[in-house]
C-alpha positions as CSV (number, residue, x, y, z in Angstrom):
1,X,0.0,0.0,0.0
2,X,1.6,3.6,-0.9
3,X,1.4,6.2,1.8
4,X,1.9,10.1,1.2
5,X,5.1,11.1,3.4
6,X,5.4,14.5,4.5
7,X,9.0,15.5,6.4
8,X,9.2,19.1,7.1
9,X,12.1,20.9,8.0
10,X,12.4,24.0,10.2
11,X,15.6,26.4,11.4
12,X,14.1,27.3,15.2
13,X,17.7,28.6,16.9
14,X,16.7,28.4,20.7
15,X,16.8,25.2,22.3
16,X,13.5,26.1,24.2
17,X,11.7,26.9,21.4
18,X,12.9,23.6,19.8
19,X,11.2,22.1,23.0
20,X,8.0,24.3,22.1
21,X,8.1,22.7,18.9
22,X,8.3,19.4,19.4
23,X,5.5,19.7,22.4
24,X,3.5,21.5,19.4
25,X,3.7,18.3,17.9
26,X,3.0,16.1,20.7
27,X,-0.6,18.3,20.5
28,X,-1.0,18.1,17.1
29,X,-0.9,14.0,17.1
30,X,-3.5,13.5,20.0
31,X,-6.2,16.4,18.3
32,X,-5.8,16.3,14.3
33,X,-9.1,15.2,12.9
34,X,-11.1,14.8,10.3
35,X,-14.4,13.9,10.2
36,X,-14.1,13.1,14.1
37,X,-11.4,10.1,13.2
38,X,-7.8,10.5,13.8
39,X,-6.7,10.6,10.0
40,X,-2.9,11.0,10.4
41,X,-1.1,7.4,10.1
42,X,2.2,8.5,11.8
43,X,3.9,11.8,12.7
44,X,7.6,12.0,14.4
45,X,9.6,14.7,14.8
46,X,13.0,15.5,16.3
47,X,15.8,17.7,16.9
48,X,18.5,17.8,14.4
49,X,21.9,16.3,15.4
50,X,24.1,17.8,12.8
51,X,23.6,21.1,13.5
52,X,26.8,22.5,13.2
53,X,27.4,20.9,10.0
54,X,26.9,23.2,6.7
55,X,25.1,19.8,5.7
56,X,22.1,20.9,7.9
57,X,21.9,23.8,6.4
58,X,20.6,25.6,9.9
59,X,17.8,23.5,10.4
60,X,17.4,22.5,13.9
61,X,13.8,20.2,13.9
62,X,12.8,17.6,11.7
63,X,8.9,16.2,11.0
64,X,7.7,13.3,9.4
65,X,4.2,13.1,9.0
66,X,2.5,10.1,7.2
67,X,-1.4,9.9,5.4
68,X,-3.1,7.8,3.9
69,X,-4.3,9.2,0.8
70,X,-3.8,12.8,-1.1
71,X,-6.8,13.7,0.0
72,X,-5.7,13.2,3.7
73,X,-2.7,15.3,3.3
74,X,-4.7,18.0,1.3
75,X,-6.6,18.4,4.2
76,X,-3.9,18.6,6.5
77,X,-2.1,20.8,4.8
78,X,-4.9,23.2,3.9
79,X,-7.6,22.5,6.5
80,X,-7.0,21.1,9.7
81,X,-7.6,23.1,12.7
82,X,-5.0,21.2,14.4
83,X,-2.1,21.7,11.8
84,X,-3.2,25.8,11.9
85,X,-3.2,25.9,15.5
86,X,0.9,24.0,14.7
87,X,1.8,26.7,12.3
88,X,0.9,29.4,14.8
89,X,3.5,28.1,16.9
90,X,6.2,27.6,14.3
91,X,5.4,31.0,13.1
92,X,6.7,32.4,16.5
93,X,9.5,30.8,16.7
94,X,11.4,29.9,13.3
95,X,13.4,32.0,11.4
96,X,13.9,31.9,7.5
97,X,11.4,29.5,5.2
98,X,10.1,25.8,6.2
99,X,11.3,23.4,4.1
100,X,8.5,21.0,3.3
101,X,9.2,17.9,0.7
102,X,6.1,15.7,0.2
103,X,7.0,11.8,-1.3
104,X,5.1,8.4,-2.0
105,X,6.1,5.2,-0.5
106,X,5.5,2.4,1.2
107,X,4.7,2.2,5.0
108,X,6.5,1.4,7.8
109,X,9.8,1.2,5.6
110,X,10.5,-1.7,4.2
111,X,13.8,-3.8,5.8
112,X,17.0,-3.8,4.2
């Protein structure tokens, strides 16, 4: 079965507002909804390790979100409360541009 995967990338500087972030997302999992059903298949998201590598390019947090279908993503991405109430929080706290790449795949991964 093909998944939609989502990983976005953002350059927050201060380690507390990394913290803010990733609690942002600990939110966002338990309340995005649609239709009154959990739709989002998986979301993770981290702190970068390599941050003082030019390879990060200054990003410091790194999300992975995974739907179902292009319709569940469209609606994530243009109409979920939850994901609005996310980019609020981002908003505050981020400097320069998101980076946001979307891909097809299977899901979980499969084993090498």
């Amino acid at each position: 079965m093909t998944f939609i995967k989502r990983i976005t990338l953002f350059k927050v500087p201060k380690q507390s507002d990394i913290e803010l972030v990733l609690k942002a997302y600990e939110i966002l999992r338990s309340t995005a909804v649609k239709d009154g059903r959990p739709y989002v298949v998986s979301n993770v998201v981290r702190p970068v390790l390599n941050t003082s590598s030019p390879l990060s390019h200054g990003f410091t947090v790194m999300s992975q979100s995974v739907f179902g279908n292009h319709a569940d993503h469209d609606f994530y991405d243009k109409d979920c409360p939850a994901h609005k109430k996310l980019k609020e929080t981002t908003g505050k706290v981020r400097v320069g541009d998101v980076m946001t790449i979307v891909t097809e795949g299977e899901w979980p991964e499969a084993k090498l």
